[in-house]
Structures are given as structure tokens and as C-alpha cells.
FIDRENLUM-121561 format. One record per residue (C-alpha): residue number from 1; residue in one letter; x, y, z. Coordinates in steps of 0.05 Angstrom, whole numbers, always signed. Each point is the difference from the previous one (the first is absolute). Layout:
BEGIN
nr->NUM	rest->A	u->X	v->Y	w->Z .
...
This chain:
BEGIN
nr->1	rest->X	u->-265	v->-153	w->-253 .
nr->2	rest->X	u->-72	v->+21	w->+1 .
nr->3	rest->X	u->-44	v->-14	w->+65 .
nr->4	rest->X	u->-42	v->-63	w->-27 .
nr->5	rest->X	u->+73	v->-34	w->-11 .
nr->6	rest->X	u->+23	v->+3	w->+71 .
nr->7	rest->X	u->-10	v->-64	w->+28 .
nr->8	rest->X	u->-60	v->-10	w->+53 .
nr->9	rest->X	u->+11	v->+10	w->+70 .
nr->10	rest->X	u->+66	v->+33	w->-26 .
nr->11	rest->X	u->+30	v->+55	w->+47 .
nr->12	rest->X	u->+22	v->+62	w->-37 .
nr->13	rest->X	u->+58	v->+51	w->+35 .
nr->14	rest->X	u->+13	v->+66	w->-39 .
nr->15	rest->X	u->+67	v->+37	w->+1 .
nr->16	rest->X	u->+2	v->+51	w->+39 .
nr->17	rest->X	u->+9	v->+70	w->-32 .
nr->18	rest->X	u->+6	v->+40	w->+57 .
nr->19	rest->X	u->+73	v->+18	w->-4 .
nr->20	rest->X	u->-10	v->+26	w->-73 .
nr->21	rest->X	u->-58	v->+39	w->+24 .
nr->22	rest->X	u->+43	v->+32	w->+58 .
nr->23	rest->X	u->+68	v->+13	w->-39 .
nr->24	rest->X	u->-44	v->+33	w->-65 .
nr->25	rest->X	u->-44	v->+50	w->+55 .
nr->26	rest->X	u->+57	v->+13	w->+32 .
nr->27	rest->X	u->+43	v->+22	w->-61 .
nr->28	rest->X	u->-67	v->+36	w->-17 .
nr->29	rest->X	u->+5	v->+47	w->+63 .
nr->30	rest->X	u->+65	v->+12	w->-6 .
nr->31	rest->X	u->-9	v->+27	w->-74 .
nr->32	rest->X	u->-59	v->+39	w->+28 .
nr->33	rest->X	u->+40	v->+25	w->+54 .
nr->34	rest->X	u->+59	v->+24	w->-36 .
nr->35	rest->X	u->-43	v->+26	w->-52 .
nr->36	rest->X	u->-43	v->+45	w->+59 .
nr->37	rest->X	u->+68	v->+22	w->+31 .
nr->38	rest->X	u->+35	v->+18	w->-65 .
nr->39	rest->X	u->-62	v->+30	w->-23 .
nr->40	rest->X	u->-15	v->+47	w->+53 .
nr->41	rest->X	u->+63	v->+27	w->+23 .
nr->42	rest->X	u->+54	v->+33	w->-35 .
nr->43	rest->X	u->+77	v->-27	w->+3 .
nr->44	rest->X	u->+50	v->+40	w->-35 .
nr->45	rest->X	u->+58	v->-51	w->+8 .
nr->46	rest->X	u->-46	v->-68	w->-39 .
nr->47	rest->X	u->-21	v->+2	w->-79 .
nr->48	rest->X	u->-55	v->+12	w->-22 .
nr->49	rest->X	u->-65	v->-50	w->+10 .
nr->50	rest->X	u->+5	v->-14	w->-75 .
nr->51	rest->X	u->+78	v->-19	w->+6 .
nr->52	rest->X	u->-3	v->-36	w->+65 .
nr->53	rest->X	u->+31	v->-61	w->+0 .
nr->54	rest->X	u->-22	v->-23	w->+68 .
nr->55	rest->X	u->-74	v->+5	w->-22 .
nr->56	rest->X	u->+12	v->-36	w->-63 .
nr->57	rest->X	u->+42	v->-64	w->+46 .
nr->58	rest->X	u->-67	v->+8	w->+43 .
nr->59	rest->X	u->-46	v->-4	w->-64 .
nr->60	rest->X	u->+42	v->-62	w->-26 .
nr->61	rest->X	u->-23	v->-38	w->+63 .
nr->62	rest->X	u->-67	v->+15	w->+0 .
nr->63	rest->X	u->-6	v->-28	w->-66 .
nr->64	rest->X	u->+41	v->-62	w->+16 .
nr->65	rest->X	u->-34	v->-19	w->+57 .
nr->66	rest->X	u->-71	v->+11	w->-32 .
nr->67	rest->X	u->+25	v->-43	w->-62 .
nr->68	rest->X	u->+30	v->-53	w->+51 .
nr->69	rest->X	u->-67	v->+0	w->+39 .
nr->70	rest->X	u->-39	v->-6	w->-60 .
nr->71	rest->X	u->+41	v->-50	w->-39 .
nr->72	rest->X	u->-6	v->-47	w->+72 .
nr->73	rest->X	u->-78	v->+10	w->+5 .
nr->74	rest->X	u->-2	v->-24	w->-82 .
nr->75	rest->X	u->+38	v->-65	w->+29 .
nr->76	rest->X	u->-55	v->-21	w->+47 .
nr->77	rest->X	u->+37	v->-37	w->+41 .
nr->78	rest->X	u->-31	v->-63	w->+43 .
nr->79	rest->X	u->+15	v->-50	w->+33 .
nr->80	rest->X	u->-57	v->-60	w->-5 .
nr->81	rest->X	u->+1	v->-55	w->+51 .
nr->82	rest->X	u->-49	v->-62	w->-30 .
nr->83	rest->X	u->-10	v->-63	w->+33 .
nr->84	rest->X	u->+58	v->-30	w->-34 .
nr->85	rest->X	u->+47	v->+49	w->-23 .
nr->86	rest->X	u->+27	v->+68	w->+1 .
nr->87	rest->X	u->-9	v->+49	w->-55 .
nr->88	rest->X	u->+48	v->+62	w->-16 .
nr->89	rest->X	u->-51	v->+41	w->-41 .
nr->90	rest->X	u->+14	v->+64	w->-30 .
nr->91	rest->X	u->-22	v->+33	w->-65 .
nr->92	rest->X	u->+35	v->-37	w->-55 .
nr->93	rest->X	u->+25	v->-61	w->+35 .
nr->94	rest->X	u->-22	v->-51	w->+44 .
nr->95	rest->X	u->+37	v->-53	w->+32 .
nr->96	rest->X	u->-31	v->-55	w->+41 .
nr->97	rest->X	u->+39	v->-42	w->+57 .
nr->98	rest->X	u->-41	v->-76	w->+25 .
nr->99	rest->X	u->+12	v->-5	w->+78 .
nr->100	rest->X	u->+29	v->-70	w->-31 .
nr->101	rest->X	u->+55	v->+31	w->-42 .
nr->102	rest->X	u->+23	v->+41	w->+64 .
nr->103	rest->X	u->+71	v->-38	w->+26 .
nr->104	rest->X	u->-3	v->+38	w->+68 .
nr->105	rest->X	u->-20	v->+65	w->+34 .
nr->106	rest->X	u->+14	v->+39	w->+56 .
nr->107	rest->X	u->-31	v->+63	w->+38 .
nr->108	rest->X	u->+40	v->+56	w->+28 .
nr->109	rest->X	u->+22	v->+66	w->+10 .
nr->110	rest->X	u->+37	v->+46	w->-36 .
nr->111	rest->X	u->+51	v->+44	w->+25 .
nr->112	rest->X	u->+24	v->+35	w->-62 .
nr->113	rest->X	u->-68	v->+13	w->-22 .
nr->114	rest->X	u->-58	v->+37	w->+41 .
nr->115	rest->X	u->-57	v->+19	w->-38 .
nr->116	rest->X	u->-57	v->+33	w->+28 .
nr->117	rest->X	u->+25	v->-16	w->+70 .
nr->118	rest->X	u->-8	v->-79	w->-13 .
nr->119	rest->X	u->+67	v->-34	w->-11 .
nr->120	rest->X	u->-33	v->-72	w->-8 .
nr->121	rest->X	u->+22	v->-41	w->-68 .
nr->122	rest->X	u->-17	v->-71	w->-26 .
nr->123	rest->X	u->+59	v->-26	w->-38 .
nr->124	rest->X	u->-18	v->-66	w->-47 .
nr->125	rest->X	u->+45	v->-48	w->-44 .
nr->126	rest->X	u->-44	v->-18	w->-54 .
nr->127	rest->X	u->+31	v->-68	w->-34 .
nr->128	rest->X	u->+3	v->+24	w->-69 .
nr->129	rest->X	u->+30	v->+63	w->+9 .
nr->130	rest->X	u->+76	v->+10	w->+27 .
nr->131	rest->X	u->-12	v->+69	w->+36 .
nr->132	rest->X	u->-40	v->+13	w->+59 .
nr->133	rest->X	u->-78	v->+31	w->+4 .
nr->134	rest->X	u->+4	v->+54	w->+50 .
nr->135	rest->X	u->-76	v->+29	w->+30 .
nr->136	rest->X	u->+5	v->+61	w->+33 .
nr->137	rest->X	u->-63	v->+1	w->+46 .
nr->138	rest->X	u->-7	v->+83	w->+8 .
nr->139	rest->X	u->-3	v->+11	w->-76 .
nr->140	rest->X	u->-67	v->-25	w->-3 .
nr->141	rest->X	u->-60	v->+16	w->+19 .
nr->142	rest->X	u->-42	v->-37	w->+61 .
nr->143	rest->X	u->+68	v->-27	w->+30 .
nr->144	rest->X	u->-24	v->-35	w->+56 .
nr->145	rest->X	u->-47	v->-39	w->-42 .
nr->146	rest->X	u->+59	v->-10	w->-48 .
nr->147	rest->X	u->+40	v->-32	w->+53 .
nr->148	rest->X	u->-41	v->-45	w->+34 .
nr->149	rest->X	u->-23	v->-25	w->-77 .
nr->150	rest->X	u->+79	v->-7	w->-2 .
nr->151	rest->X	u->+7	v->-43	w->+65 .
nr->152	rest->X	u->-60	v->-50	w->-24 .
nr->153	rest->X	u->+51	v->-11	w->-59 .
nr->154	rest->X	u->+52	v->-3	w->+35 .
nr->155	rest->X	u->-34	v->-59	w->+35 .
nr->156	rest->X	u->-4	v->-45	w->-59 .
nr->157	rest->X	u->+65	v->+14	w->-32 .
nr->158	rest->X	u->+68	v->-22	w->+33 .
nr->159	rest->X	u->+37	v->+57	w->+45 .
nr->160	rest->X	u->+57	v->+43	w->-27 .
nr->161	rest->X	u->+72	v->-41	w->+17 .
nr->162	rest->X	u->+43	v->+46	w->+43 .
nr->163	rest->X	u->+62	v->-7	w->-20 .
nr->164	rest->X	u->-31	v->+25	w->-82 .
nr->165	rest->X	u->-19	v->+61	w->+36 .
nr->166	rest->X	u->+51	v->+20	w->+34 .
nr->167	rest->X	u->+55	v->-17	w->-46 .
nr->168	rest->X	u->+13	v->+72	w->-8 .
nr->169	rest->X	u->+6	v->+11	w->+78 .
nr->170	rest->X	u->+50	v->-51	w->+0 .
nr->171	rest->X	u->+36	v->+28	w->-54 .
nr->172	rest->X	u->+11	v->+77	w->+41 .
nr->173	rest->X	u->+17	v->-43	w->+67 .
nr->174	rest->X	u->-65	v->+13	w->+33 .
nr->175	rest->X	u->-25	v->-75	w->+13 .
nr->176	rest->X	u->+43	v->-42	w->+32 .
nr->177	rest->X	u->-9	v->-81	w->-7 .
């Protein structure tokens, strides 16, 4: 989606790439580290820097990660809140949800799940779709603004049913009725 398509007065919220950027630095240093330590001093007992398997593991996960953090900064991942509808957006795809095709929605927090520090999630039964829409609010960018856009919606669309949500916690004996 290019700029001049996003709808006017259209809220955009960028993925967050922070974790990528910490897990491929950090895997960096440790590399460097190694490297240094190997490098400078002199132990009879370990192979050779050339035969070292532990630097080549090391090297294998510096790559990964850089290839992971790359191939998720290609995606450009968004999340577009219009006056209407909410649009998924990423680089080859593009799927738009009308506040009208939304059956019910509900605002939480996640215990499983903390990212960032922020545990909050929007959960949202869309009426064509079997399966749940699950927003996790620290994954974006701007996440106070994110949530409070989230509550105005949450205002015009019918609240999440309790007993749908916590059909697992029923299941594992947790909610009693």
C-alpha cells in the first residue's frame, strides 16, 4: 500500500522491530566477544579458531537473526485504523475488517504473553471468519494511542461474550459457574 492509498484521517501503527534489533546485536557481541577472547589468548586444550565449532554455532546465529530481522523489516507490517474499518497491511497482502462486519470484541490482558512490558490484547470475532483476531497492543508502535483508538471501537461494536472467552478456563477448572 503506498501512502496516497491510506485512507484520510487514517491512523497508521508500525510493528515494532525492537526485539529483532536486540536479539541480532546481541548475537553480534557475543561473536565479537568470543572472537577477541579466542583471538588473544592461547588455550592448548580447544581447536583451533579455524576448526571451532562453537564460533561457527555463534556465526550461524548471527546470520539467522540478521536474515530474520531483515526478512520482518521487508514485511512492513501495520496496522491501519480508518473511520470505518481496520486494515492488516503488510507488504504483499492487505486485508480490510468494516467496524460493521465485527460480531463482538473485547479488551484485555494477557498473561501468557508480555511484550515489551505491556500485556494488554484486543481479541475480535469477525462474522465471516471462524477463528479469532488477536491484537497485541506492545508490538506496535505508539501503544497508548493504539489503545485508546481501540476503546473508541470498542464503543461502537458489541462487547466480547464471557463465557466465548473463557471457554478454555473452564475447560482446565479455573472458572467456576
Amino acid at each position: 500500500m503506498e501512502e496516497n492509498k491510506i485512507p484520510s484521517g487514517a491512523k497508521v501503527f508500525k510493528y515494532k522491530l525492537d526485539f529483532y534489533y536486540q536479539q541480532s546485536l546481541l548475537y553480534l557481541l557475543t561473536l565479537i566477544l568470543y572472537a577477541g577472547i579466542r583471538g588473544t589468548f592461547k588455550f592448548e586444550q580447544l581447536p583451533s579458531m579455524a576448526s571451532d565449532p562453537l564460533l561457527y554455532i555463534i556465526i550461524l546465529f548471527v546470520v539467522m537473526s540478521f536474515i530474520i530481522l531483515l526478512l520482518n523489516k521487508s514485511r512492513d507490517r501495520k496496522l491501519i485504523i480508518a473511520q470505518d474499518r481496520i486494515i492488516f497491511h503488510n507488504k504483499y497482502s492487505e486485508q480490510e475488517i468494516a467496524f460493521d462486519d465485527i460480531e463482538w470484541m473485547h479488551i484485555g490482558r494477557e498473561r501468557r504473553v508480555k511484550t515489551a512490558g505491556v500485556s494488554q490484547v484486543i481479541v475480535f470475532k469477525w462474522k465471516s471468519r471462524r477463528r479469532l483476531f488477536r491484537i497485541r497492543i506492545g508490538r506496535y508502535e505508539r501503544e497508548k494511542e493504539l489503545f485508546n483508538e481501540m476503546q473508541k471501537i470498542s464503543q461502537k461494536v458489541p462487547r466480547g461474550k464471557r463465557s466465548i472467552l473463557n471457554i478454555e478456563n473452564k475447560k482446565r477448572g479455573r472458572i467456576s459457574l
